[in-house]
C-alpha positions in Angstrom: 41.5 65.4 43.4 40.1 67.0 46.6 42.3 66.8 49.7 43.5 68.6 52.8 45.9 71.7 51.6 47.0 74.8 53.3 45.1 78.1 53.2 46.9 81.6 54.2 44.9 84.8 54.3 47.1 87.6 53.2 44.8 90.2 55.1 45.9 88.4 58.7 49.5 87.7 57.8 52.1 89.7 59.2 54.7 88.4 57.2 57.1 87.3 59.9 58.1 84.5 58.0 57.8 81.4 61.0 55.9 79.4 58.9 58.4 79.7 55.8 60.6 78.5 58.4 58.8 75.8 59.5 57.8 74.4 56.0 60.0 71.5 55.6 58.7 71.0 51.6 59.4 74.6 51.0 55.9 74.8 50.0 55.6 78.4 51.3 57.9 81.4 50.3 57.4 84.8 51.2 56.4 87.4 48.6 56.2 91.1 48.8 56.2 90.8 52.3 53.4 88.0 52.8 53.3 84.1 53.0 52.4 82.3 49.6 51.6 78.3 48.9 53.9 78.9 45.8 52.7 74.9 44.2 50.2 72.6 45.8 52.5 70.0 44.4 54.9 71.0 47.8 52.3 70.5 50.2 51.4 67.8 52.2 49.1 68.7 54.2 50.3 68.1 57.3 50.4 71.3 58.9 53.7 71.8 60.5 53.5 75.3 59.1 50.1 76.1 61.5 51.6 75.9 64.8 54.2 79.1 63.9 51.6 81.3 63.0 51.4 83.8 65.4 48.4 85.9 63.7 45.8 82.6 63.0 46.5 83.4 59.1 47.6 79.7 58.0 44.0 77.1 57.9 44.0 73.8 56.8 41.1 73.6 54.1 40.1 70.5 51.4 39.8 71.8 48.0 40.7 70.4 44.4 44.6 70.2 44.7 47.4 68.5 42.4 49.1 65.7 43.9 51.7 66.2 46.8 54.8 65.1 44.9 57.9 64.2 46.9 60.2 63.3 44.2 59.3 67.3 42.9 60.1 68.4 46.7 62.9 66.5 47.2 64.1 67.9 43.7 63.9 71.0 45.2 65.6 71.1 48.7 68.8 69.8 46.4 69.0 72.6 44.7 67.7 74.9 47.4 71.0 76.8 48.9 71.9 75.7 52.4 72.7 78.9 53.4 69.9 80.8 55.2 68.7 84.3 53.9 67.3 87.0 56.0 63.5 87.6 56.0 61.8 89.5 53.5 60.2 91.4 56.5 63.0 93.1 57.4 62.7 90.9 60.6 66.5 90.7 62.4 65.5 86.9 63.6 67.7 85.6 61.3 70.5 88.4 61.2 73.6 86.4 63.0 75.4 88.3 65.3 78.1 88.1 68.4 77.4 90.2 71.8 80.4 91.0 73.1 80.2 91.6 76.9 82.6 93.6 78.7 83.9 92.0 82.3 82.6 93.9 85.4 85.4 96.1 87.3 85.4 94.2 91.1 85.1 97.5 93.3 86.9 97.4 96.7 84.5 97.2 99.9 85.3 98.8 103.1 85.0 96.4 105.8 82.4 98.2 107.9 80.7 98.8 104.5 77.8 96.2 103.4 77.0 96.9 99.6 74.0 94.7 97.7 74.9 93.4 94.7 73.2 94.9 91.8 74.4 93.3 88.6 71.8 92.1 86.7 73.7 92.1 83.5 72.8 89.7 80.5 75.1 87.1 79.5 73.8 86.2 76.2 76.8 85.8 73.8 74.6 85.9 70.2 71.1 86.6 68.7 68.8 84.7 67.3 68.5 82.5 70.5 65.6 80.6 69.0 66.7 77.1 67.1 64.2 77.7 64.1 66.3 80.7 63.3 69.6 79.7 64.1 72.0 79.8 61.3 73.8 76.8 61.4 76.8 78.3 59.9 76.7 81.3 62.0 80.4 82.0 63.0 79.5 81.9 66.6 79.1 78.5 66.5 82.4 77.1 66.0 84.2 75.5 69.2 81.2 76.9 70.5 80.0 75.2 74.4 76.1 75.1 73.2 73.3 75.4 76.0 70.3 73.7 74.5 67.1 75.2 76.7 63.5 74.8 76.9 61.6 77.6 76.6 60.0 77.8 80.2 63.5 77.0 81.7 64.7 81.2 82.0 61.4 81.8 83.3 61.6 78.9 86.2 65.1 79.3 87.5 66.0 83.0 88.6 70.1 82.6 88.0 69.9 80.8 84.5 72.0 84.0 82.7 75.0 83.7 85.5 74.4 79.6 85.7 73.7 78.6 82.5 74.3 81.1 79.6 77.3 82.4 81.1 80.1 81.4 78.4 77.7 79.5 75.9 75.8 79.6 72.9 72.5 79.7 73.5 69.3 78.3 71.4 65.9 77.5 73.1 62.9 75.7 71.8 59.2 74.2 73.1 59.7 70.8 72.8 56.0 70.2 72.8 54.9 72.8 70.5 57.4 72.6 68.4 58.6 70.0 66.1 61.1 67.7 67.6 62.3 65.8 64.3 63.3 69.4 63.0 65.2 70.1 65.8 67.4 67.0 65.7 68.0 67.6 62.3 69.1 71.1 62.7 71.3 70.2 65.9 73.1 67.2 63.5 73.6 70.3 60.9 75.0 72.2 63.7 77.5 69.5 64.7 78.8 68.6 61.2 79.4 72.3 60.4 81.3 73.5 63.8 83.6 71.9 66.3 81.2 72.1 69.0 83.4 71.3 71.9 80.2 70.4 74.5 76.6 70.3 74.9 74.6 71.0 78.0 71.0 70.6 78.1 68.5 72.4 80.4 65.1 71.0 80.6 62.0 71.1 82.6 60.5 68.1 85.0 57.8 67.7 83.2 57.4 64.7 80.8 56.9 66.4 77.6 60.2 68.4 78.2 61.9 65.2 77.2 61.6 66.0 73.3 64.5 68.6 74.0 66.7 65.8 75.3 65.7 62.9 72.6 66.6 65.6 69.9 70.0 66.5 71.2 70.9 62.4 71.5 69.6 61.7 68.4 71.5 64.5 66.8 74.6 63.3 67.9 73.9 59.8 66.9 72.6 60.8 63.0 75.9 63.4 62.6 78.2 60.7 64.3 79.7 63.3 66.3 79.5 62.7 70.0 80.5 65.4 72.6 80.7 66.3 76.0 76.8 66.2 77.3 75.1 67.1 80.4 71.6 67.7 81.3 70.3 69.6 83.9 66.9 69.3 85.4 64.2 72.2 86.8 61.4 71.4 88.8 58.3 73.6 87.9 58.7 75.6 91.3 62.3 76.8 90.1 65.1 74.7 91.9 67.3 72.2 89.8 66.5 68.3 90.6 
């Protein structure tokens, strides 16, 4: 039959891997490198994979196609492993690791002296930051206090490393160009894995911010596991509401 199916030019893809991610039929693998369809039976043409692409490589296109076959798809997620594997690329997205930071030394000021302040030191505890490549078994996780940010949060609010980072774990997302459901899904993973002992959500004002925040509730409520919550507002000229 002819229907809507994916099409990825191998010439424009950089084989960064974001849309292997972002498959949730695990339709696309990657191969030597590059993004394949590996069945169209795994593809439902939707598109959740076109967003991700940063290089324009992934097109929807109608062709002759098999038959999107869930029963096939969800055959496969069973018996695909749960634990995540690093990118063909060589790309350290998804290469878990813990920052360990080193307290400042507090110098002694004279009185008569005034001194400015010129710390501008990270506090981010662990890499990836970004939810579609969080691992969620990553040993950083457990008992973990997890900040849950909008992207354009760090860029609004000038002290978000010394107010908000400071002692967390730290994943961001869009939650208007990105997909929401995914997000909840992963953050339920995330809670039925590790003790997570809170969760503190940073968001824009902005109405479309609210994904972030209807992700984390719903997470709680799929994985049963309710925690400590807060949510912190910024308003789009950098103060908190």
């Amino acid at each position: 039959m002819i229907r809507k199916i994916i099409h990825i030019d191998e010439n424009k893809c950089n084989g960064c891997g974001l849309c292997a991610n972002a498959c949730h039929e695990g339709a696309i693998e990657m191969i030597n490198g590059k993004a394949k369809l590996i069945s169209d039976e795994y593809c439902d043409g939707l598109g959740d994979c076109l967003p991700e692409c940063p290089t324009g490589a992934i097109s929807m296109i109608e062709r002759e196609a098999k038959d999107y076959n869930e029963e096939l798809v969800q055959k496969k997620m069973k018996e695909h492993k749960t634990e995540e594997k690093p990118l063909p690329c060589g790309c350290p997205g998804t290469a878990a690791k813990l920052i360990q930071r080193t307290p400042l030394k507090i110098s002694t000021v004279p009185k008569n002296e005034t001194r400015v302040s010129t710390n501008n030191e990270s506090e981010l505890r662990q890499w990836p930051v970004q939810l579609n490549l969080i691992n969620t078994k990553a040993p950083y996780l457990n008992n973990a206090d997890l900040l849950v940010a909008a992207d354009c949060t760090a860029y609004a609010y000038a002290n978000f490393h010394r107010d908000f980072i400071k002692d967390h774990i730290t994943v961001i997302g869009c939650p208007k160009l990105d997909d929401n459901k995914y997000y909840e899904e992963k953050l339920a993973e995330i809670l039925k894995l590790n003790n997570i002992k809170s969760i503190t959500v940073v968001r824009m004002e902005v109405p479309c911010c609210g994904g972030i925040v209807a992700s984390v509730k719903n997470a709680m409520l799929k994985s049963g596991i309710i925690v400590p919550y807060k949510e912190v507002i910024i308003s789009t000229d950098g103060n908190i509401n």
